[in-house]
Structures are given as C-alpha cells and as structure tokens.
PDB file of N, H, CA, C and O in Angstrom:
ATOM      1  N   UNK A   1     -10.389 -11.952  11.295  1.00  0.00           N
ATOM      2  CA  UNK A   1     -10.288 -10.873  10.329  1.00  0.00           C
ATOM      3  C   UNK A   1      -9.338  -9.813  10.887  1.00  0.00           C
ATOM      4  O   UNK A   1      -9.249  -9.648  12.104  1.00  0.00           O
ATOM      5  N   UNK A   2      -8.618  -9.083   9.999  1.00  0.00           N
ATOM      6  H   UNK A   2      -8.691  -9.218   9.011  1.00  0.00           H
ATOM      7  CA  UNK A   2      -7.201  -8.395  10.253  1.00  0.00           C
ATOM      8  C   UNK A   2      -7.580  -6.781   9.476  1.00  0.00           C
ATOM      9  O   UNK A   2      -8.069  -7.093   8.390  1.00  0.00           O
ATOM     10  N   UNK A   3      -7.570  -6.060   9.524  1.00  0.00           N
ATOM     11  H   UNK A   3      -7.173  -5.806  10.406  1.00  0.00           H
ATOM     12  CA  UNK A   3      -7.690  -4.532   8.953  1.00  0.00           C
ATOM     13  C   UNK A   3      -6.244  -4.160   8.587  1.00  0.00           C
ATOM     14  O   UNK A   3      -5.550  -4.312   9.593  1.00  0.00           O
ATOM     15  N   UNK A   4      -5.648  -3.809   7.726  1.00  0.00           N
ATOM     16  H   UNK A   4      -6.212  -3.686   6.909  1.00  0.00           H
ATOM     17  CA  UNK A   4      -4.539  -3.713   7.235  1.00  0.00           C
ATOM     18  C   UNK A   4      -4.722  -2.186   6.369  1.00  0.00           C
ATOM     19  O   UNK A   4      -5.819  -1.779   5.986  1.00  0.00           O
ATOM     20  N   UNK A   5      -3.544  -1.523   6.177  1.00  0.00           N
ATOM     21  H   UNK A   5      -2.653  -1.853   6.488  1.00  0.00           H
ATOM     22  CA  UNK A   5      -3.568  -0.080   6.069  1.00  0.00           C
ATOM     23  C   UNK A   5      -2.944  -0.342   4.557  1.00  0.00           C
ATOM     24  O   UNK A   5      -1.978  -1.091   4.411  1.00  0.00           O
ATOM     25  N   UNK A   6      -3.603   0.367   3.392  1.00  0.00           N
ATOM     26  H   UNK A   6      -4.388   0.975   3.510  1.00  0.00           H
ATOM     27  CA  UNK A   6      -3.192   0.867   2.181  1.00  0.00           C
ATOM     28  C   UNK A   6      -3.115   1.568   1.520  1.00  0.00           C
ATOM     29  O   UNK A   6      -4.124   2.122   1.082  1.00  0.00           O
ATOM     30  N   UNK A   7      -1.336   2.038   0.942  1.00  0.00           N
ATOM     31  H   UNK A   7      -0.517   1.588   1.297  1.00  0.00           H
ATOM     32  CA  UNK A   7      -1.482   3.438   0.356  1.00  0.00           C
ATOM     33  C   UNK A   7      -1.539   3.363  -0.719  1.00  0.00           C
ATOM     34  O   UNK A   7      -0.930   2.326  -0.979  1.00  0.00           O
ATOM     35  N   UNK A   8      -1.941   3.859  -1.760  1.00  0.00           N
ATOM     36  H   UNK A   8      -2.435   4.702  -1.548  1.00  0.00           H
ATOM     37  CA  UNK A   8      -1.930   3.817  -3.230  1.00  0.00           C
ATOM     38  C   UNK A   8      -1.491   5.288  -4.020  1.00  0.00           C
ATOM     39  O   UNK A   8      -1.827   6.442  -3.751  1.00  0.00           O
ATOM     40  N   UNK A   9      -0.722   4.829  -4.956  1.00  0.00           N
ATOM     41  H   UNK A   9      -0.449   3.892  -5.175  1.00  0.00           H
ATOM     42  CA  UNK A   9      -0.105   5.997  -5.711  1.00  0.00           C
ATOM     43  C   UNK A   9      -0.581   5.929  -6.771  1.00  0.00           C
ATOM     44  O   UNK A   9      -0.827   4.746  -7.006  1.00  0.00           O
ATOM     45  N   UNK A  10      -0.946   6.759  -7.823  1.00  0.00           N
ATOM     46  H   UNK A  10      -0.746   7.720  -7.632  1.00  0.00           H
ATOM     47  CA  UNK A  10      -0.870   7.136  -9.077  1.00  0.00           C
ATOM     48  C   UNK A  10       0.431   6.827  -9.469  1.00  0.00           C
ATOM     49  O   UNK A  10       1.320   6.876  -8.619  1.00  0.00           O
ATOM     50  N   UNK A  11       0.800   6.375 -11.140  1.00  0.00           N
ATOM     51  H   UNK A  11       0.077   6.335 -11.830  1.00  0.00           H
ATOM     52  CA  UNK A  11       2.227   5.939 -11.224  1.00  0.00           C
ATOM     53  C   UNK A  11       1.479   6.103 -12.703  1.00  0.00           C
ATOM     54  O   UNK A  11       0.433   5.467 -12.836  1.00  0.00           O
ATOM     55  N   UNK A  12       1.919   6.874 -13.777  1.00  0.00           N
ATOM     56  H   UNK A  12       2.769   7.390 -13.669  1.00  0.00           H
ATOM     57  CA  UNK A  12       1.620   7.152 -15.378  1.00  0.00           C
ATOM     58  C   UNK A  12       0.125   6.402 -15.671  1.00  0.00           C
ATOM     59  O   UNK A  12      -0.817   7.194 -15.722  1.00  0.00           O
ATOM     60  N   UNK A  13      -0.159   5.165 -15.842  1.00  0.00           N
ATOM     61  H   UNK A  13       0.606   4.522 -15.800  1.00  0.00           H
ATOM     62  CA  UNK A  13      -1.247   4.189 -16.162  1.00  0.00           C
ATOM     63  C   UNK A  13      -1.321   3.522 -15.230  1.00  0.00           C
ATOM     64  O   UNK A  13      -2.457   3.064 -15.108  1.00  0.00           O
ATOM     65  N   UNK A  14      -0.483   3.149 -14.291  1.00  0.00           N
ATOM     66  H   UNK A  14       0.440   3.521 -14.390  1.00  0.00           H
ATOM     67  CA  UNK A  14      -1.534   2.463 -12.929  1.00  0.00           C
ATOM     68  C   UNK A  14      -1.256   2.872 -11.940  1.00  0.00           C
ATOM     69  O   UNK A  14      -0.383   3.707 -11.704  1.00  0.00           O
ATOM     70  N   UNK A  15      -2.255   2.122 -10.898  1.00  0.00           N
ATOM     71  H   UNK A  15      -2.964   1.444 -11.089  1.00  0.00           H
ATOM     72  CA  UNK A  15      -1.867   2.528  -9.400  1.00  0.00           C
ATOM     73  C   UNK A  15      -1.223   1.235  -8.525  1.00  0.00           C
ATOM     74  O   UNK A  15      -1.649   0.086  -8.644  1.00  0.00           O
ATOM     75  N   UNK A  16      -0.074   1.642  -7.587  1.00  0.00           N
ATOM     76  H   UNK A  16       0.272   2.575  -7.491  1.00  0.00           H
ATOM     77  CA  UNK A  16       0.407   0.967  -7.188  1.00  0.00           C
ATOM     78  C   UNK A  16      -0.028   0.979  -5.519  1.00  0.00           C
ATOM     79  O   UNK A  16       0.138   2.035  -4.907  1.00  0.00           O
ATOM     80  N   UNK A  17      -0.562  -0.162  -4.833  1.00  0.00           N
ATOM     81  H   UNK A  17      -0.697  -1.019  -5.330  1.00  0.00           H
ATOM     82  CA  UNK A  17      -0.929  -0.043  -3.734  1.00  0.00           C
ATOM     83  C   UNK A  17       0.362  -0.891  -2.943  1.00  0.00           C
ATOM     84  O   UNK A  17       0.911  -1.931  -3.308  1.00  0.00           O
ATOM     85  N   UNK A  18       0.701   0.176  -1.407  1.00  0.00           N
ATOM     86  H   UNK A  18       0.255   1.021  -1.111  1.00  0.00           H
ATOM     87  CA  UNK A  18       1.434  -0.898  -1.028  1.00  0.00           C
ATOM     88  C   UNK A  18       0.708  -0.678   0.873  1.00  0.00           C
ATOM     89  O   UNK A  18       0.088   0.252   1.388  1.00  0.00           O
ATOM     90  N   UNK A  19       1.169  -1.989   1.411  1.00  0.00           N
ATOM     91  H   UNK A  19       1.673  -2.745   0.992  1.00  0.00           H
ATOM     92  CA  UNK A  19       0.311  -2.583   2.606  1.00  0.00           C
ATOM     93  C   UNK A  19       1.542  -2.390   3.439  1.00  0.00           C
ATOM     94  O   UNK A  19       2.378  -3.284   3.569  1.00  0.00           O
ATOM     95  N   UNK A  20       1.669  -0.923   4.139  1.00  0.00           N
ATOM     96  H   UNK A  20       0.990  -0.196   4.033  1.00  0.00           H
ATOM     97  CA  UNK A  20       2.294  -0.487   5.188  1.00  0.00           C
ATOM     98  C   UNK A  20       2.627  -1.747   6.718  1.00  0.00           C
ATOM     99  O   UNK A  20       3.763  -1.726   7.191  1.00  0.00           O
ATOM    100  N   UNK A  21       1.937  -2.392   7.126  1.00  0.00           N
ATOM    101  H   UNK A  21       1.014  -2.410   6.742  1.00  0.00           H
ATOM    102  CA  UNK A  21       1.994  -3.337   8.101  1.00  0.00           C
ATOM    103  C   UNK A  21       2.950  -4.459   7.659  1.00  0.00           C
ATOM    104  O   UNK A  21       3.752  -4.987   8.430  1.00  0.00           O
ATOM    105  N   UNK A  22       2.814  -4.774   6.404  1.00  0.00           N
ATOM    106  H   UNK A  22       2.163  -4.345   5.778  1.00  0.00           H
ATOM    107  CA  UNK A  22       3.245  -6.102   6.020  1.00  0.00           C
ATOM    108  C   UNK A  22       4.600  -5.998   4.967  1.00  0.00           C
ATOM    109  O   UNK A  22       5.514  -6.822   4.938  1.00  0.00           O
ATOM    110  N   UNK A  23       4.477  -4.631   4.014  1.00  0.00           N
ATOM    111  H   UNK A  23       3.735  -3.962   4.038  1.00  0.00           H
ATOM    112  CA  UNK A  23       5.556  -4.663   3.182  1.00  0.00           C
ATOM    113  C   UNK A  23       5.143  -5.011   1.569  1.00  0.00           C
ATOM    114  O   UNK A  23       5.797  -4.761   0.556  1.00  0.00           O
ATOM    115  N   UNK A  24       3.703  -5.738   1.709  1.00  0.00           N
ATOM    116  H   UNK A  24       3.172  -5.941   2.532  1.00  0.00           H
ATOM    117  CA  UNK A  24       3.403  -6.060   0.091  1.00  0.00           C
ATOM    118  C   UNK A  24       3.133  -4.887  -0.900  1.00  0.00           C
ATOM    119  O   UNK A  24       2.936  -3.728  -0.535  1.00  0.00           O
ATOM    120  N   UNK A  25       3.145  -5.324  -2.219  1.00  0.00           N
ATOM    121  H   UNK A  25       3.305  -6.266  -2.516  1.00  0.00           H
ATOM    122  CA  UNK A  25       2.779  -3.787  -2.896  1.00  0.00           C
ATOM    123  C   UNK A  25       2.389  -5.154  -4.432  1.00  0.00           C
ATOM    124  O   UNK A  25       2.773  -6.228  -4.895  1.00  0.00           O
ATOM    125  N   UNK A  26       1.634  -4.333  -4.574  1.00  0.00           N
ATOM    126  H   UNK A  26       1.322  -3.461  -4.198  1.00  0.00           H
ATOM    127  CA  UNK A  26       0.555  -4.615  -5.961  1.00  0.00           C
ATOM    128  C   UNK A  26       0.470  -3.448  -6.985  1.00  0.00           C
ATOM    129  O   UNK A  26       0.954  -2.316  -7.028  1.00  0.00           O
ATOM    130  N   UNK A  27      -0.290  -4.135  -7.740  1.00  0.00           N
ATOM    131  H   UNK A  27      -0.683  -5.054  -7.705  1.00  0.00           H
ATOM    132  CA  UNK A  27      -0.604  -2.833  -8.793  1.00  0.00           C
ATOM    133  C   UNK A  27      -2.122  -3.079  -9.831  1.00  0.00           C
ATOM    134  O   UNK A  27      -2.656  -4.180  -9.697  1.00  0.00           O
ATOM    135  N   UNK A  28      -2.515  -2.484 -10.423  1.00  0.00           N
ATOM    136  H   UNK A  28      -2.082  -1.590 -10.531  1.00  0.00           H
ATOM    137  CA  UNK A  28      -3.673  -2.112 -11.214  1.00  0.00           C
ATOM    138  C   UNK A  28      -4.180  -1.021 -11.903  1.00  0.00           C
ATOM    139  O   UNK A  28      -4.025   0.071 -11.357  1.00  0.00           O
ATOM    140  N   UNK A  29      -4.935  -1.068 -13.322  1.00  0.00           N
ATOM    141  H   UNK A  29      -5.061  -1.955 -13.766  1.00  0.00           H
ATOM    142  CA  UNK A  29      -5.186  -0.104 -14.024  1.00  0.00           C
ATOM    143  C   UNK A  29      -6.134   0.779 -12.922  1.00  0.00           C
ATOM    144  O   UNK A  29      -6.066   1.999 -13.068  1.00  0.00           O
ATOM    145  N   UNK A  30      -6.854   0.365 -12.029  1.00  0.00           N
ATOM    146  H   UNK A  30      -6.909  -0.626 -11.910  1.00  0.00           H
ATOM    147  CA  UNK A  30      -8.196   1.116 -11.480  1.00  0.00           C
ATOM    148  C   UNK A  30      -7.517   1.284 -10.255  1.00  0.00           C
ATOM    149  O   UNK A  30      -6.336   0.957 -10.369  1.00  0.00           O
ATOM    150  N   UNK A  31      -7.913   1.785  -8.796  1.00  0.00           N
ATOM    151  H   UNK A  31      -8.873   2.051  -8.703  1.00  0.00           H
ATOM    152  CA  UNK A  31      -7.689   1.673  -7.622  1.00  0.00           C
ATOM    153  C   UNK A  31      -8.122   0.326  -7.647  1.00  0.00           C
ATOM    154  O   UNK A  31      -7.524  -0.573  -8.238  1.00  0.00           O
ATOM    155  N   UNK A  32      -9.404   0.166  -6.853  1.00  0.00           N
ATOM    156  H   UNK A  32      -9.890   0.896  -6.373  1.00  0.00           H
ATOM    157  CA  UNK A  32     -10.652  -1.034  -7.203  1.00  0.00           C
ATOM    158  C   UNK A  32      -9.482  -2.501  -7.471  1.00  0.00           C
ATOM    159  O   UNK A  32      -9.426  -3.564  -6.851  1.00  0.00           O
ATOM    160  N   UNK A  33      -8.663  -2.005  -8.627  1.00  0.00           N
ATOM    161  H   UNK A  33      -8.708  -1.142  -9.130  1.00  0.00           H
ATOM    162  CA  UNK A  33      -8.272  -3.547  -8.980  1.00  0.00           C
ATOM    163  C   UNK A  33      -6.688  -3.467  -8.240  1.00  0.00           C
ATOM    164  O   UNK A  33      -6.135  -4.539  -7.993  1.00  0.00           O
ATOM    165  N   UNK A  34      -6.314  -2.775  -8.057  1.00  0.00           N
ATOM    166  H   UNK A  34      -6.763  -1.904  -8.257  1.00  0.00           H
ATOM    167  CA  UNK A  34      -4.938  -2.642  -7.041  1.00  0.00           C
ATOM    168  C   UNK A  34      -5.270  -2.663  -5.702  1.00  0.00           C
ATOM    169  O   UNK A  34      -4.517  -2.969  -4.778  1.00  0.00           O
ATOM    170  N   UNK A  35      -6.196  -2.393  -5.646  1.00  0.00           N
ATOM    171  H   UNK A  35      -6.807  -2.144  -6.397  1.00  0.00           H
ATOM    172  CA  UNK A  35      -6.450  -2.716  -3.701  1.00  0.00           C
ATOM    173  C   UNK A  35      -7.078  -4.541  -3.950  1.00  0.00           C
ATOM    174  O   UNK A  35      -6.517  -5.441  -3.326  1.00  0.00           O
ATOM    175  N   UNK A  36      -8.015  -4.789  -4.713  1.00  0.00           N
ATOM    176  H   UNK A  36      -8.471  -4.058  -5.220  1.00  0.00           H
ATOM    177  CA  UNK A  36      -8.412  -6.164  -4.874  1.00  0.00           C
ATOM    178  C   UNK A  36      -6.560  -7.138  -4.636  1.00  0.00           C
ATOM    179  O   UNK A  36      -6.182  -7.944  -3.785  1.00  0.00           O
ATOM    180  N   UNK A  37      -5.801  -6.466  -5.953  1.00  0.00           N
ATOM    181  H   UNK A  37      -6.108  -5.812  -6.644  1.00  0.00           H
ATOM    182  CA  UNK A  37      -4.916  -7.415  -6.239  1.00  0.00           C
ATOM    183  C   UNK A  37      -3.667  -7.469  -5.115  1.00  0.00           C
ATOM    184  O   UNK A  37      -2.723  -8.235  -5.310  1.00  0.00           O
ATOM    185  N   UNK A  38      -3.733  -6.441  -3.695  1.00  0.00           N
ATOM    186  H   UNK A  38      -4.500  -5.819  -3.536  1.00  0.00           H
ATOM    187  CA  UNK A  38      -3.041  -6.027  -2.731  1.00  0.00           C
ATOM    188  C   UNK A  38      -3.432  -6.872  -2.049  1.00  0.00           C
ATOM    189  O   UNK A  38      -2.635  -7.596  -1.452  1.00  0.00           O
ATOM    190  N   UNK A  39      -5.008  -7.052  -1.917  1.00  0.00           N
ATOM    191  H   UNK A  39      -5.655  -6.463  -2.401  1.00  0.00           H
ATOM    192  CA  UNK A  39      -5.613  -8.149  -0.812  1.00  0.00           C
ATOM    193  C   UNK A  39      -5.178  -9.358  -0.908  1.00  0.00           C
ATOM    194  O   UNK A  39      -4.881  -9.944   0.133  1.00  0.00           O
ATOM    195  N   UNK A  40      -5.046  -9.983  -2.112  1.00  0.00           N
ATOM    196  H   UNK A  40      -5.288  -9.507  -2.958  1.00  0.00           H
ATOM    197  CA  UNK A  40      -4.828 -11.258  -2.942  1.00  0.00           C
ATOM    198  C   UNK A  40      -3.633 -11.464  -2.432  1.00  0.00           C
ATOM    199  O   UNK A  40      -3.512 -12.414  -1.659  1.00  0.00           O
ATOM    200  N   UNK A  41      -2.562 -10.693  -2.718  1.00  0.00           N
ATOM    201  H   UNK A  41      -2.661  -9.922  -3.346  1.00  0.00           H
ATOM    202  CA  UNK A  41      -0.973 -11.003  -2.544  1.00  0.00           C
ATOM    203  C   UNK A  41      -0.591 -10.767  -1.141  1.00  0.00           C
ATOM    204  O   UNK A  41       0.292 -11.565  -0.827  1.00  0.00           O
ATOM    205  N   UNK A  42      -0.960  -9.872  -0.047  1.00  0.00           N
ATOM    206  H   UNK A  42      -1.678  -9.224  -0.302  1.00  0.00           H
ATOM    207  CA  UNK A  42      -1.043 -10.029   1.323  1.00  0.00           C
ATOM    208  C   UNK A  42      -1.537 -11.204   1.999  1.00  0.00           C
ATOM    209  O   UNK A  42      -0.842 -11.623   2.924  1.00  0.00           O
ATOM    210  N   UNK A  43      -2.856 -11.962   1.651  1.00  0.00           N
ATOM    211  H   UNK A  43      -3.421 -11.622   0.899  1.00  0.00           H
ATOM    212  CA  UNK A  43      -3.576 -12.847   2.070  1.00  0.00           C
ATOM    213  C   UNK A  43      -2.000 -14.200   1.842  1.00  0.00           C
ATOM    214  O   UNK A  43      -1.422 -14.813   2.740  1.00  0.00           O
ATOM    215  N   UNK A  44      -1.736 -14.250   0.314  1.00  0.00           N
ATOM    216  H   UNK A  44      -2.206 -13.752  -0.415  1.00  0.00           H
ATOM    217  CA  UNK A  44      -0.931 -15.083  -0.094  1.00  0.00           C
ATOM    218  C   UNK A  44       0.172 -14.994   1.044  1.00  0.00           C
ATOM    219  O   UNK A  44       0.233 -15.893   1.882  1.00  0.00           O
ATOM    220  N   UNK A  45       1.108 -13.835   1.079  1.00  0.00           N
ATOM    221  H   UNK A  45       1.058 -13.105   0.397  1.00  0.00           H
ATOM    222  CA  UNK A  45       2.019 -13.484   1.776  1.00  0.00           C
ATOM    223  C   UNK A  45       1.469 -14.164   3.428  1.00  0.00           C
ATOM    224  O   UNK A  45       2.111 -15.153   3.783  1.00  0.00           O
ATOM    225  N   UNK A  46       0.795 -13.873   4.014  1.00  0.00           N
ATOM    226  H   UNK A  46       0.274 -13.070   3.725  1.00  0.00           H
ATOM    227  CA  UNK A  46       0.410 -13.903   5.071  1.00  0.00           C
ATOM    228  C   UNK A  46      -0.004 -15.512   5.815  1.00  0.00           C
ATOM    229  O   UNK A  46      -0.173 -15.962   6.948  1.00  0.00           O
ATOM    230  N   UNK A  47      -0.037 -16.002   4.402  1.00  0.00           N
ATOM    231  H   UNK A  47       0.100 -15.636   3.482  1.00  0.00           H
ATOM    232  CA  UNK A  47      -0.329 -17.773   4.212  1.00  0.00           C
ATOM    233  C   UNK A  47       0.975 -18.320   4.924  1.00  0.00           C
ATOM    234  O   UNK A  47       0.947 -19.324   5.635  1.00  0.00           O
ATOM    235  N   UNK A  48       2.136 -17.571   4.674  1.00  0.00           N
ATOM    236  H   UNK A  48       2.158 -16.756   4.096  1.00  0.00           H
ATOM    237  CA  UNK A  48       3.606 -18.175   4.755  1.00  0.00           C
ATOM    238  C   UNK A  48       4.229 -17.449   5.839  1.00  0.00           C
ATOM    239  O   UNK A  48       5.124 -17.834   6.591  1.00  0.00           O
ATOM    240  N   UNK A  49       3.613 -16.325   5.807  1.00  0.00           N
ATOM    241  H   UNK A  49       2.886 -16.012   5.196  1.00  0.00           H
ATOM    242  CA  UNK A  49       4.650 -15.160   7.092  1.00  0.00           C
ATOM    243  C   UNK A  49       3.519 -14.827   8.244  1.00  0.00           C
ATOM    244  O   UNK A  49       2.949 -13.736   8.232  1.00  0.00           O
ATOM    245  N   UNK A  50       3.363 -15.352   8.769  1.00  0.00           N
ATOM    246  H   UNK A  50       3.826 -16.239   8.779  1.00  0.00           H
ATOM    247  CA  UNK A  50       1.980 -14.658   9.911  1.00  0.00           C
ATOM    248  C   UNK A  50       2.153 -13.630  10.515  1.00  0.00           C
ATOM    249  O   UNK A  50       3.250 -13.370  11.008  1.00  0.00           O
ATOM    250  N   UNK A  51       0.852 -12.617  10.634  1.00  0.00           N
ATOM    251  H   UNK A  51      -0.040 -12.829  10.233  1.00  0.00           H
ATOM    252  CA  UNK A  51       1.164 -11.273  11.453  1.00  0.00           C
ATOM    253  C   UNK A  51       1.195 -11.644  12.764  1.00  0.00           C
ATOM    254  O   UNK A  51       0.133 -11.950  13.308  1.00  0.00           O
ATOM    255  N   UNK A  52       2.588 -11.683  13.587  1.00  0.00           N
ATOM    256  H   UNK A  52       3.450 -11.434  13.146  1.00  0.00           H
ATOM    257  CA  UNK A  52       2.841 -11.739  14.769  1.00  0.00           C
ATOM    258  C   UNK A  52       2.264 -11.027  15.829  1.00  0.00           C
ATOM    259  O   UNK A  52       1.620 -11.445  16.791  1.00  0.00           O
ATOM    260  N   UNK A  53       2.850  -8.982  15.258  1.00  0.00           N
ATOM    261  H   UNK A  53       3.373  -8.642  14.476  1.00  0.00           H
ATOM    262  CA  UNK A  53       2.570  -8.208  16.599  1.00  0.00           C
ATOM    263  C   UNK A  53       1.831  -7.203  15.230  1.00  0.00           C
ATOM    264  O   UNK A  53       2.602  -6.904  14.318  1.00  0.00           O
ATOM    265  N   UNK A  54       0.239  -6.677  15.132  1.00  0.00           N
ATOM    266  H   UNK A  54      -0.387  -6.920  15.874  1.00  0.00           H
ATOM    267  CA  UNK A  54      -0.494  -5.806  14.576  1.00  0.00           C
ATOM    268  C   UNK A  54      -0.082  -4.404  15.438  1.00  0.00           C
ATOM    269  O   UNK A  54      -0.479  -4.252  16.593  1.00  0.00           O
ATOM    270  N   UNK A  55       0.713  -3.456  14.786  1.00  0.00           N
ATOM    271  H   UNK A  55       1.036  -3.580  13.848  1.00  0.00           H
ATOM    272  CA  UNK A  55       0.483  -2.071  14.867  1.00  0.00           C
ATOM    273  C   UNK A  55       0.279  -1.513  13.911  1.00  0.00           C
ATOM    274  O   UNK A  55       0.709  -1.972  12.853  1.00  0.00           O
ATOM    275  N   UNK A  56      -0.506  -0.228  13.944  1.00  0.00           N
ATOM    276  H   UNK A  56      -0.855   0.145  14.803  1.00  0.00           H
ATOM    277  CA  UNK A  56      -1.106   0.030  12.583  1.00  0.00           C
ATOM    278  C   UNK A  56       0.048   1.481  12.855  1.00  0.00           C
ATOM    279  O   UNK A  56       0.597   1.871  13.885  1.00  0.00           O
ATOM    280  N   UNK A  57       0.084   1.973  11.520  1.00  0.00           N
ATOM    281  H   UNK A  57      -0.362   1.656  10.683  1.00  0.00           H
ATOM    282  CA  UNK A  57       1.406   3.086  11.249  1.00  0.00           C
ATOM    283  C   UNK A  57       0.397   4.606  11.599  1.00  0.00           C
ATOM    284  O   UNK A  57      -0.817   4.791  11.514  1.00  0.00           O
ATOM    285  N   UNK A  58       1.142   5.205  11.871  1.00  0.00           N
ATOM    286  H   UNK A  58       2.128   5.055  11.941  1.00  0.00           H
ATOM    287  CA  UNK A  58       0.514   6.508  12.470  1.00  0.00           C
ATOM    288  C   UNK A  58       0.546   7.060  10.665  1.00  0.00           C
ATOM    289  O   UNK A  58       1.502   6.712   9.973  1.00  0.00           O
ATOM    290  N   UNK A  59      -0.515   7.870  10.100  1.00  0.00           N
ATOM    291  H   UNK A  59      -1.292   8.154  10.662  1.00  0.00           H
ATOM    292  CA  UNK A  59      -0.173   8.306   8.567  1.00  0.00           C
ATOM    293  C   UNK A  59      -0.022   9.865   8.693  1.00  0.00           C
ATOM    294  O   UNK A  59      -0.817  10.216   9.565  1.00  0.00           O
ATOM    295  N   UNK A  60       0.270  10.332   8.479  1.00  0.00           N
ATOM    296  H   UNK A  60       0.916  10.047   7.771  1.00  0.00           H
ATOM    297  CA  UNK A  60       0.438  11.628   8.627  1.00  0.00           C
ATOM    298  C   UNK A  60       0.734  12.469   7.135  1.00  0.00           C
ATOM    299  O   UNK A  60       1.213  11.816   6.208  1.00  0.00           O
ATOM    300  N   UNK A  61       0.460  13.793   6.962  1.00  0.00           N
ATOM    301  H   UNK A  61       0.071  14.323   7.715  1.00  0.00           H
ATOM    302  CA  UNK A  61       1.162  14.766   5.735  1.00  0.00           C
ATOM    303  C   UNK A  61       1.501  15.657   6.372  1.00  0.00           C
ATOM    304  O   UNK A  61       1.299  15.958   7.548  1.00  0.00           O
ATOM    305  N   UNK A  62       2.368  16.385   5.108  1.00  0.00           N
ATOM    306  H   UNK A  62       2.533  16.141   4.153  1.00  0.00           H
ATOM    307  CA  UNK A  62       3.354  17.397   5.634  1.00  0.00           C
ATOM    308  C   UNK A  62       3.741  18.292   4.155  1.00  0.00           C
ATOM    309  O   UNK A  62       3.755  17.958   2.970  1.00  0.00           O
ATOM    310  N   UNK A  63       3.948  19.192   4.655  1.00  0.00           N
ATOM    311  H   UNK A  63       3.936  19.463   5.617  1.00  0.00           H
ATOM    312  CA  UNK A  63       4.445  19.921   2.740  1.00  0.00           C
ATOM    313  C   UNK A  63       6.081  20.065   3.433  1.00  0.00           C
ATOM    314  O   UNK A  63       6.537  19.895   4.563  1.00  0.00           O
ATOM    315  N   UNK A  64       6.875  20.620   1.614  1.00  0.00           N
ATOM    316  H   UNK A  64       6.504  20.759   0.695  1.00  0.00           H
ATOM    317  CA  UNK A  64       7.502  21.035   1.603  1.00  0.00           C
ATOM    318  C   UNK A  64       8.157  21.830   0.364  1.00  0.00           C
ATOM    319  O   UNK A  64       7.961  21.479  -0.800  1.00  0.00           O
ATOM    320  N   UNK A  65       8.806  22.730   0.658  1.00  0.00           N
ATOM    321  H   UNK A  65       8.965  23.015   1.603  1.00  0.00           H
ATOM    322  CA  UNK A  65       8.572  23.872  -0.522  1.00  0.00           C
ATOM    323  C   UNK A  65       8.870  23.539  -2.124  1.00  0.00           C
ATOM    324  O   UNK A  65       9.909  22.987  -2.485  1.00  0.00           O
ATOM    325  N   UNK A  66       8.267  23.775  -2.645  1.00  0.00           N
ATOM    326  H   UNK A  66       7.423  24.224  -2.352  1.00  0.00           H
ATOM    327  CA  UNK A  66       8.418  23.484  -4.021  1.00  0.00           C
ATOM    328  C   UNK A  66       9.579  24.692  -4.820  1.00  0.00           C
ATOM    329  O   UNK A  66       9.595  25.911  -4.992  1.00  0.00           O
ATOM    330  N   UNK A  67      10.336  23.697  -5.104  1.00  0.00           N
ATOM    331  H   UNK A  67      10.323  22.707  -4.965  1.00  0.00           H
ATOM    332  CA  UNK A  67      11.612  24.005  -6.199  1.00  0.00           C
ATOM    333  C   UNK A  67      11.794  24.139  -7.223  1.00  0.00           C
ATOM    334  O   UNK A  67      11.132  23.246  -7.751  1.00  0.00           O
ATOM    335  N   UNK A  68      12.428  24.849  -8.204  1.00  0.00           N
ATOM    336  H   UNK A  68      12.966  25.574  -7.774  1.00  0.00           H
ATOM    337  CA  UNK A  68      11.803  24.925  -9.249  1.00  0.00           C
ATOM    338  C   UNK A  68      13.514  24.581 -10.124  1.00  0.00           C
ATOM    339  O   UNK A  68      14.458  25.328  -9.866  1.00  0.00           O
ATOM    340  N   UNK A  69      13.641  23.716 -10.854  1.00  0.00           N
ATOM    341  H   UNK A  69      12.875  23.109 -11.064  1.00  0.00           H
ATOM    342  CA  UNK A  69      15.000  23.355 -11.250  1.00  0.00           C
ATOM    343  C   UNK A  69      15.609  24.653 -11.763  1.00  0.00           C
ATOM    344  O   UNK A  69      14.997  25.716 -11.649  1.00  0.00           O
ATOM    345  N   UNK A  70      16.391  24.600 -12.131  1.00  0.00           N
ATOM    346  H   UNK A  70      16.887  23.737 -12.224  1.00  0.00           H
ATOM    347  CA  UNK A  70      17.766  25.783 -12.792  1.00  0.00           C
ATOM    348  C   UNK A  70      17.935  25.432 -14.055  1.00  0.00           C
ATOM    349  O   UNK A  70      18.762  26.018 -14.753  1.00  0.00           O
TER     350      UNK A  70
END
C-alpha cells in the first residue's frame, strides 16, 4: 500500500483532483467521486508506470495581493 497526495479544485460544476507524486488528474460532480475516480486512474496509471522513488511534495500556502482590473 502507497499513500499518495491529492489536490482538488473547485472548477464551475466539478472538482478536479490531481495526484501531485504521479501527475494523474480526474474529475467529479462531488469531491467523494473525484478522489474515488483519481484512485481508479492512478491505480490504472501505476499498472503500466511503477512508482520508482516515493517523495511526497512539501504543500505549502502563500497569499498574494489582490488586484483589481482597470
């Protein structure tokens, strides 16, 4: 068993999850079904590309000033 890191965005009607370690990205109306359908397509992916060397990504936030157009 492998622990794999996922970020998920809001995007208008769905959320798009993508799997920082590996590069995959999915999507779904719910979180729930975009992290399900992330697992699915990583597992797939991972069938064909094996995780060689596991580092997990440092995640971090940060602001920056908000602009207001012209």
């Amino acid at each position: 068993m492998v622990t794999l890191t996922a970020v998920i965005l809001k995007e208008e009607n769905m959320y798009v999850a993508t799997c920082s370690e590996v590069g995959t990205v999915s999507q779904g109306t719910t979180i729930e079904e975009a992290l399900a359908n992330l697992k699915e397509a990583t597992e797939l992916y991972l069938e064909e590309f094996p995780l060689e060397n596991k580092k997990h990504p440092i995640l971090a936030t940060f602001e920056v000033a908000k602009t207001v157009p012209a």
